[in-house]
N, C-alpha and C positions, 0 to 999 in steps of 0.2 A: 108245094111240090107234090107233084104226084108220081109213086115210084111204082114201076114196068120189069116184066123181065123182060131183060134183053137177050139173053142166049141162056138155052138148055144145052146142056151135055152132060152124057153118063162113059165115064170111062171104063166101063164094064163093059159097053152093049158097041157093037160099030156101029148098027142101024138101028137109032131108037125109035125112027118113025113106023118103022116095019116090024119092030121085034113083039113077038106072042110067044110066050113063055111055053115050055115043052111041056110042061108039069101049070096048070092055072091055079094048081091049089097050094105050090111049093115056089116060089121063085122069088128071090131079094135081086138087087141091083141099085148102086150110087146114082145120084144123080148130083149137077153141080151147078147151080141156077146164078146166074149172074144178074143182080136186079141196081136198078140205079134209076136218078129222074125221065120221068119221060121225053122231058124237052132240053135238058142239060147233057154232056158229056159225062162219062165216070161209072161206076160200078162197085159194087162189094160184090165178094162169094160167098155163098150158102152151099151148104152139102148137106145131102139128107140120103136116110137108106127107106128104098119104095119096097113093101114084102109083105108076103100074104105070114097071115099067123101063123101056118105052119112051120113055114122057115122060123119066124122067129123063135117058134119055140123049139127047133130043133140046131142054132145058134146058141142061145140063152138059158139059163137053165133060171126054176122059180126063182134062185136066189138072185139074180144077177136087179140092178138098178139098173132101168134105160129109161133115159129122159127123151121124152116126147112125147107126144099122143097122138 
């Protein structure tokens, strides 16, 4: 089985294929990638948050635990 995404969407943005952040050094935004077989029916969701370091450190403070990398 080889797994694809099959649809991108971010419920933050209307047009993610156009969207350019106002700020390129400040901007977060969800995204919600729906991946499953390439050649079968079906799907899981994944969410992830896309964000320049800045935002995140002005979100999160030293102490805070965010899992990811």
């Amino acid at each position: 089985m080889k797994p694809i995404i099959k649809t991108i969407i971010s419920p933050d943005l209307a047009d993610l294929d156009s969207y350019v952040p106002e700020e390129p050094d400040h901007f977060g935004f969800h995204l919600q990638l729906l991946i499953g077989p390439e050649s079968e029916p079906g799907e899981e969701s994944f969410e992830i948050t896309v964000c320049s370091p800045r935002w995140l450190s002005t979100h999160y403070d030293n102490e805070a635990i965010i899992l990811g990398a």
